[in-house]
LUMSE-470323 format. One record per atom (N, C-alpha, C): x, y, z. Coordinates in steps of 0.05 Angstrom, whole numbers, plus 5000, padded with zeros to 4 digits. Example, Ala and Ser with C-alpha at 12.3 -4.5 7.8 and 13.67 -1.06 7.14 Angstrom:
! LUMSE-470323
526448865156/524649105156/526449345156/525749555142/527349795143/525850015157/
This chain:
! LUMSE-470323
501749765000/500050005000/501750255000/504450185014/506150475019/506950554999/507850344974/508750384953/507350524926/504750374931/501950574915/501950834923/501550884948/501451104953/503751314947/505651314947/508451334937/508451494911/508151244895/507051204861/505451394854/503651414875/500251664862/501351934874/502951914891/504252164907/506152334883/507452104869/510052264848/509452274828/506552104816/505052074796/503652534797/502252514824/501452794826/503453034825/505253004830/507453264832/508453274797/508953034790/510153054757/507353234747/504553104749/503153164739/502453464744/503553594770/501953844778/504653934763/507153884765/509054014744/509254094716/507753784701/507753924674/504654074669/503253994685/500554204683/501454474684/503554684695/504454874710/505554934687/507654764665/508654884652/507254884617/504554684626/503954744591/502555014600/501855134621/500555334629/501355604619/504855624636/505255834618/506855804595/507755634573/507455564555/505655674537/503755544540/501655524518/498555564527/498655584549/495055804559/495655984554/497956094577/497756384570/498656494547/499956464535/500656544506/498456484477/496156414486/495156274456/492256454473/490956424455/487156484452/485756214454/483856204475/482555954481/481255904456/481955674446/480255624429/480855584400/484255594396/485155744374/485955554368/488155494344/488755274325/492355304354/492255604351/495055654365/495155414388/492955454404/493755334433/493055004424/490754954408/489954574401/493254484392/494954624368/496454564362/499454544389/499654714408/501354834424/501054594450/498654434447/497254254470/497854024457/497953994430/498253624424/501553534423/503053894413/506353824414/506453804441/505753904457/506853894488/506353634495/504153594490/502653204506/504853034489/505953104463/507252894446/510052854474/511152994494/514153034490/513452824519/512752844539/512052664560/511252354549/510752334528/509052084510/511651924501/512552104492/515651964475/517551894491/518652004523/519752064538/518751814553/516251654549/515551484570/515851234549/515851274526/515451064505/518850914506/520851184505/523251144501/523850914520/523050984550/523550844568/522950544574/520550584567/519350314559/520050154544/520950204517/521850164495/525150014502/526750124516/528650024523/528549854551/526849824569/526849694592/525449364578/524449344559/522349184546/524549014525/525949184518/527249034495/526248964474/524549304462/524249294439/526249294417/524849254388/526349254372/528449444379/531749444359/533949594372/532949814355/531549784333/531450054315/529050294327/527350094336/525050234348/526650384371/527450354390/529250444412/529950644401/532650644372/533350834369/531751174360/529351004350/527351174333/526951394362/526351224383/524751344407/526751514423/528951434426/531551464446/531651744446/531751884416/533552174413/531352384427/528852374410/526852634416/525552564446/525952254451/523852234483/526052254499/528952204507/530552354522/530952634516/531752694503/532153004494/530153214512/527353094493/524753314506/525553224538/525752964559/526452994582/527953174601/530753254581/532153374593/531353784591/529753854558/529054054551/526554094573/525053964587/522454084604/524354084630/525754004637/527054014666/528154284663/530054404637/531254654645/529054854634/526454854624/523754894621/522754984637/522554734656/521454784681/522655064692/525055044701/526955124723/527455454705/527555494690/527155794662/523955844677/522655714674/519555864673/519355994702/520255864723/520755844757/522156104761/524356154742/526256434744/524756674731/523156524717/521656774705/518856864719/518256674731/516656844758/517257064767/519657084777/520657374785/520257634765/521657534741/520057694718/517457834720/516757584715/512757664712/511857914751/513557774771/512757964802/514158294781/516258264776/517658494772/515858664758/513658574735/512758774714/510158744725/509258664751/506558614763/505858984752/506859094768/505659404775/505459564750/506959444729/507359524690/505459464685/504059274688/502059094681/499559314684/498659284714/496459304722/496059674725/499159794721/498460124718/498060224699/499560154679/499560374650/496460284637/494360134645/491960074627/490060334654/491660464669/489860664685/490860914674/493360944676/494361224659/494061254631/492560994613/492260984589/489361124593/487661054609/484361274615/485461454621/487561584633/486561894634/487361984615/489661794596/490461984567/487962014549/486661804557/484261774522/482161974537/481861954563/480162164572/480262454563/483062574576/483362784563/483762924541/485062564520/484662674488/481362714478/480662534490/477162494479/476062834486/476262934507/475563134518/475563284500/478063294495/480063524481/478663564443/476963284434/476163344410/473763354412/472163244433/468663324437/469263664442/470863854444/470364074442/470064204415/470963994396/470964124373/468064094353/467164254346/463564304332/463464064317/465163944287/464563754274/464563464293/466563494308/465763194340/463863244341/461763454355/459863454370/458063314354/458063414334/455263364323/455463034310/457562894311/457762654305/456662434328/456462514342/455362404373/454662644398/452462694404/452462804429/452362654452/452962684478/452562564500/450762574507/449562264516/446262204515/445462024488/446462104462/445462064441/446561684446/445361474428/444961234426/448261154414/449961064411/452961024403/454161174414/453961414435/456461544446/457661374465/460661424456/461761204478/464661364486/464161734479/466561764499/465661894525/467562064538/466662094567/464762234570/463862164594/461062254606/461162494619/459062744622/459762944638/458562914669/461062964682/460762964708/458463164724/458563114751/456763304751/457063604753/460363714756/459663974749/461564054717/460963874702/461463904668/463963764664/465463604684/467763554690/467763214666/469763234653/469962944637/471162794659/469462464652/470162154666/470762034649/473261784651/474161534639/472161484634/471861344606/469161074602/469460894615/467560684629/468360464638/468560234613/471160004617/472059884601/471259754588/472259684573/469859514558/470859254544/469958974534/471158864526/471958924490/474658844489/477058944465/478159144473/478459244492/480359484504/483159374493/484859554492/486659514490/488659644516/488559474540/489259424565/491759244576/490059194589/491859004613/492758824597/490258674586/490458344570/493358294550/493258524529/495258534513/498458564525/498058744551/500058714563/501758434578/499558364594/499758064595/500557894584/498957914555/499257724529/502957784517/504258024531/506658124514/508458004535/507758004562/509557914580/510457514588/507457444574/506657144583/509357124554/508857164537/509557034511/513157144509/513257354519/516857414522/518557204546/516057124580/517456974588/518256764584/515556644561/515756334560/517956364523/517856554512/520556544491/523756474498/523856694521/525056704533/527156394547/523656254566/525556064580/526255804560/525155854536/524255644520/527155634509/527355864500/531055964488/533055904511/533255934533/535055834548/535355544552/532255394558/533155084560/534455024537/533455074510/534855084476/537255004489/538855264494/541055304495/543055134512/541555044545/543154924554/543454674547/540254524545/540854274528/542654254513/542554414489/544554384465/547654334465/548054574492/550854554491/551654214512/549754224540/550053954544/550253744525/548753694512/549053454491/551553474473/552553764479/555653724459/557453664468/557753804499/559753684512/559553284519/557453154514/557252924518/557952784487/557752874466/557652744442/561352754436/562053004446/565153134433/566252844451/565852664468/566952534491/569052624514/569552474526/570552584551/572952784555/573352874574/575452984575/577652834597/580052884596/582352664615/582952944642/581752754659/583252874686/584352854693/587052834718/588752774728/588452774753/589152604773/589052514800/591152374823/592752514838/595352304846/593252224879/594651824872/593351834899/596051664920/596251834937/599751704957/597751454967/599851204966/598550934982/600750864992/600250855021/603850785045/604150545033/602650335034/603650025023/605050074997/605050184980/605850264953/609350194948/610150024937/613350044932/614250334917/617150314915/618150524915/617550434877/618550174868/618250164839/615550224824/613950234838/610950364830/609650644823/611550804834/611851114841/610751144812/609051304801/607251424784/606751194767/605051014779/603950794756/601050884755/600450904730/597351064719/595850934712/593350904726/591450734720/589950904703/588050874683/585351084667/583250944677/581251054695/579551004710/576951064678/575750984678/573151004656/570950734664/568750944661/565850804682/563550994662/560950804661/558550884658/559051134617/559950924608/559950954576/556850924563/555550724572/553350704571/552950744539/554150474522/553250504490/550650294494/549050484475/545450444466/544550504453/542150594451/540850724426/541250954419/543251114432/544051344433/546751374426/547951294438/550951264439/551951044425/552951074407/554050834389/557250774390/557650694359/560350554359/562550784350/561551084338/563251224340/563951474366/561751434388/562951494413/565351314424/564051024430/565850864432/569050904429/568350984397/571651004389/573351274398/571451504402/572451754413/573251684447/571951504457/573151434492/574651224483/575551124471/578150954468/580451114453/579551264439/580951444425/582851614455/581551764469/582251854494/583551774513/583051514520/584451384537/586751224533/586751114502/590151084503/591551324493/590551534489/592151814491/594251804523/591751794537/593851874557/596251554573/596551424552/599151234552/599551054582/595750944598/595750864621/598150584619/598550584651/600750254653/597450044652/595250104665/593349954667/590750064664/588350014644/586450104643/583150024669/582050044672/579649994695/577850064684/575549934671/572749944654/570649914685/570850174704/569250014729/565550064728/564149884702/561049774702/559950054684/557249954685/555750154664/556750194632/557949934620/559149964598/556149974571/554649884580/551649934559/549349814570/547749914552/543949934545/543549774535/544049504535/542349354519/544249114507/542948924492/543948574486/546648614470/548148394474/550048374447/549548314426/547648274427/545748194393/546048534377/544848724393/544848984387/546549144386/549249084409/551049244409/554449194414/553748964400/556548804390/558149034374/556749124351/557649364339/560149564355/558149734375/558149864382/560849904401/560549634408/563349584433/565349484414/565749524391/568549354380/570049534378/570349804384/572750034390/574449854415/573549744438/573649704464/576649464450/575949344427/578549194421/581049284424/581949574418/583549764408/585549844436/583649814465/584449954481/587049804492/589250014499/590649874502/592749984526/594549834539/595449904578/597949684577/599849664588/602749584591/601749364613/600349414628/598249164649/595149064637/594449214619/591649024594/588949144612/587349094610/585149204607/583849134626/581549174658/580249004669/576649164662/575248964679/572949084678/571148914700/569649064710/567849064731/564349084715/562548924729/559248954712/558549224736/556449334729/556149604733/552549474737/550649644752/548449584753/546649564719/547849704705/546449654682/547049454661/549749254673/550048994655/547248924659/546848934691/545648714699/542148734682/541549004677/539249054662/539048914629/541748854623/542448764599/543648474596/543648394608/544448084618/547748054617/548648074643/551048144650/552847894648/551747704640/553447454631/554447444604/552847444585/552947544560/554547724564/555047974568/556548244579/560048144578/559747994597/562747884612/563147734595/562247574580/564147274559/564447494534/562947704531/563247844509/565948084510/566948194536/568848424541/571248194533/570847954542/573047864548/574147784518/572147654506/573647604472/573547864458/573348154476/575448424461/577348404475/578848284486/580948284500/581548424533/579148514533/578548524572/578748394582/578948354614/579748134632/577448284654/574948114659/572948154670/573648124704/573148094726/574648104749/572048104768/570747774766/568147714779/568947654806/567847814822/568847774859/571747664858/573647734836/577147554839/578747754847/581147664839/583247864839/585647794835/587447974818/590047864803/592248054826/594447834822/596748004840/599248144814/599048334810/600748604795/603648574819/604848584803/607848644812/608148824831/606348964839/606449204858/604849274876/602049124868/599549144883/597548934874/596048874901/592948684885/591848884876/589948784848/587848894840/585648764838/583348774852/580548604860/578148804839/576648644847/574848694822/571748584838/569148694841/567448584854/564548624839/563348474830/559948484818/559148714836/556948894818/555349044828/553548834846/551549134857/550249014878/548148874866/547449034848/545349014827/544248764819/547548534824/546748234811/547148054836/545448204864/544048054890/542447944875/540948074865/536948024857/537547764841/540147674828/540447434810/542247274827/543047334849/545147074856/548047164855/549047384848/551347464837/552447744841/551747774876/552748034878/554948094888/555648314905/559248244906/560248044936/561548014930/562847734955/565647824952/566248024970/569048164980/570347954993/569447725018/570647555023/571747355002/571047414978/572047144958/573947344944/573647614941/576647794918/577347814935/577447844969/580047924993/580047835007/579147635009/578747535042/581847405048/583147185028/585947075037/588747295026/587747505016/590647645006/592047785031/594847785014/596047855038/596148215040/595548315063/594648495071/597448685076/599448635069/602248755071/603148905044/600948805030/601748905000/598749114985/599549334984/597749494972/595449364955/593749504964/590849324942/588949554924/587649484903/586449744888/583749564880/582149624889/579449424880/577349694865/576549494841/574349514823/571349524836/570049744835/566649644843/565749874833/563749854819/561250094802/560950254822/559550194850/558250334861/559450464886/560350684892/561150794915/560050714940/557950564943/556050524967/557150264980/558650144968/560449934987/563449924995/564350184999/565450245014/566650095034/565250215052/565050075082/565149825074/564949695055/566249365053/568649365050/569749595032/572349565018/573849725052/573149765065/574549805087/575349575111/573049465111/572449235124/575549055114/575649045095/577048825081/579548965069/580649305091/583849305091/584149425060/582549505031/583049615016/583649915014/586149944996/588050185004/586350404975/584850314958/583950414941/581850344930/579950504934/576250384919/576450614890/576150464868/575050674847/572850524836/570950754830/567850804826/566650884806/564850874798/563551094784/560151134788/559151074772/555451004774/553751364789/555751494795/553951784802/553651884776/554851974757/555752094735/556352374739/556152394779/556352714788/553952834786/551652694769/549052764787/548052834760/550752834733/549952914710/548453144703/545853204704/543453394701/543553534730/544553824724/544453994751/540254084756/540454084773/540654014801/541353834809/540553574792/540553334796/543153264820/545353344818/547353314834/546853304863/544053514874/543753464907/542853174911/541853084898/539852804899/541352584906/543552544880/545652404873/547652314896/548252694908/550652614936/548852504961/545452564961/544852474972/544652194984/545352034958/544551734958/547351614950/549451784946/551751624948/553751814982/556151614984/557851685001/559951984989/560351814969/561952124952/560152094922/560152354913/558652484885/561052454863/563452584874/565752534852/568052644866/569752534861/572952664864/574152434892/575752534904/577052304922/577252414945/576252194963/575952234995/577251955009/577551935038/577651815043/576051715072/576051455082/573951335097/576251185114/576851245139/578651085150/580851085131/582150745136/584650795119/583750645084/581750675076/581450705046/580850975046/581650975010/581251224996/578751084974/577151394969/575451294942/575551514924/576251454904/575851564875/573251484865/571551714853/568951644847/569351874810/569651744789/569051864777/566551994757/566552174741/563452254737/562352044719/563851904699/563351774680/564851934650/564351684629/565151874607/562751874584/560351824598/558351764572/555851914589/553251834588/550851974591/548351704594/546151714616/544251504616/541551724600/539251594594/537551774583/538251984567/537452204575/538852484563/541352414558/542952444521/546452484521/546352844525/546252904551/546353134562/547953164581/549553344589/550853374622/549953644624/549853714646/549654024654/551354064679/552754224691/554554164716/556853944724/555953764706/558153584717/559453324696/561553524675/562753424656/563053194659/563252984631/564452724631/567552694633/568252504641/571552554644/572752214634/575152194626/576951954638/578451984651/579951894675/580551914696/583251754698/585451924698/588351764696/588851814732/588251494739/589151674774/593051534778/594751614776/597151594780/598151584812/599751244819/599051174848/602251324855/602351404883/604651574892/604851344910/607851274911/610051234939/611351364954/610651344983/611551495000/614751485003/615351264995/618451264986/620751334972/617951474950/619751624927/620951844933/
């Protein structure tokens, strides 16, 4: 019941949200009744429609083409009504600011027409075109000691309404041009692909022969119906730019079957590290059948790292299933990647999600890298995000682990970021010996 209730609770707020914004949209700007507003009401209903279809469409495992058909305009319009929304919200203040514009100049506009009207009923050919009293006079009335009065208004004035009508239609131009804009440039900075950050992290266990060995941290690529095989090649393109000893693919690598996106991942062949390639499943193998996933990274020449862990000349590196593949039998089991290593020798473990932590502490790890926030991707989105993770992005530490959480280098839904760029992530390990 809690959950229904829940459901009809967020079901009502979406709904009192986009009611709010086809409002000032397209009520206030159109004439009841008009082709303007029928037409301005069926594009608006189309963008929530497509946006729920998209979703569906990919949770369902529709056709891959259908997906794609749905993917672009039903995420897109998602991400365009959120900065929509949040434009129309700023422009409230607007609309308070020109309150007193509004509702004064249609009063100082009567005493102008008053005293022009005045000013030509004194003239003989006026008069005799209407007297006061007479059946069609409709300028001012004489007072009672001969004094001219405003007419009272009338409907087609040219008043308040038009004023309204100039302010409704500049705010909603207005916020309509800004979401444009941010969307747009978000989706560029996600399509151009990532950018390379840099990160030193000191680990006391660390030998002295280790001193700047660079891992490229890359998480949450997410190829789909959106993101294809020439992003792909632009984040592989990137990451052996920056010439890592060891690459880390940590989960969220795609949307969907290898039937569909075999394509897509054959850049992933290319990638290349002086220690070879690992990879971790991320909560969204598991949406895509994360078995399939793993026998497939591995004949591109990845080395998948299911609850294991390989000993590197300088450090363990562990590797642990998302949480994601509890619900199947296959979630992470830290006692099976650490439970017998020896604990004298620096360790660097693999896991999608920042939220197990406190395991990787439990179990004496000198380094957690992450990804699965994407930094919250879509600003605001970011308060939500740090809400529900331990860290949002960048590196902290918890006792004696450290965590690196990076933003990602790809995009879920919306290929949009706003606030919180995609990156690949060269984190380079320091010895305290050096």
């Amino acid at each position: 019941m809690r959950i229904v209730l829940t459901l009809l609770g967020v079901a009502a707020v979406l709904g009192g949200l986009l009611w709010y914004v086809w409002r000032r949209v397209v009520r206030d700007t159109t004439a009841k009744g008009s082709w303007g507003r029928r037409l301005g009401t069926a594009a608006y209903a189309a963008g929530p429609l497509l946006t729920f279809a998209a979703l569906a469409a990919e949770r369902t495992g529709a056709p891959f083409l259908l997906q794609q058909i749905l993917a672009w305009p039903g995420f897109l319009w998602l991400a365009f009504a959120l900065y929509l929304l949040l434009a129309l919200l700023v422009g409230e203040l607007v609309r308070l600011s020109l309150r007193g514009w509004v509702t004064a100049r249609p009063a100082l506009e009567d005493e102008a027409r008053s005293a022009d009207e005045g000013g030509k009923g004194a003239q003989p050919h006026r008069e005799a075109a209407a007297q006061p009293g007479q059946e069609g006079h409709t300028g001012p009335q004489p007072g009672p000691e001969g004094h001219t009065e405003p007419r009272p208004r009338q409907e087609g004035d040219t008043g308040a309404l038009p004023r309204r009508l100039f302010v409704a239609r500049t705010v909603a131009a207005g916020a309509a041009t800004v979401a444009a804009a941010t969307v747009g440039y978000g989706t560029y900075g996600v399509l151009r692909g990532p950018r390379v950050k840099r990160v030193t992290v000191p680990l006391a266990k660390l030998p002295r022969a280790a001193h700047g060995f660079r891992i490229a941290v890359v998480s949450d690529i997410h190829l789909g119906p959106v993101l294809g095989e020439s992003f792909a090649r632009r984040v592989v393109d990137t990451v052996n730019s920056t010439q890592p000893d060891l690459i880390a693919i940590v989960g969220d690598l795609v949307d969907g079957d290898v039937e569909d996106l075999a394509g897509a991942a054959r850049p992933l062949a290319d990638l290349r590290a002086r220690h070879g390639a690992y990879f971790v499943t991320g909560n969204h193998e598991y949406f895509s059948g994360a078995e399939q996933w793993v026998e497939h990274v591995r004949s591109l020449g990845l080395r998948p790292l299911e609850n294991a862990r390989t000993e590197l000349p300088y450090f363990d590196l562990a590797g642990v299933n998302d949480v994601q593949g509890e619900a199947d039998g296959q979630g992470p089991d830290f006692a099976k990647a650490l439970g017998d290593r020896d604990r004298r020798r620096a360790s660097v473990l693999l896991a999608h999600q920042p939220v197990v932590v406190h395991d990787a502490v439990e179990h004496g790890v000198d380094l957690q890298l992450s990804g699965h926030t994407h930094g919250g991707q879509l600003w605001p989105n970011n308060f939500l995000a740090d809400l529900a993770n331990p860290t949002l992005a960048g590196l902290e530490r918890y006792g004696d682990t450290q965590l690196y959480v990076t933003r990602g280098a790809g995009a879920w839904g919306p290929p949009v970021r706003v606030g919180a760029p995609s990156d690949v992530t060269v984190v380079e390990l320091a010895s305290p010996r050096a």
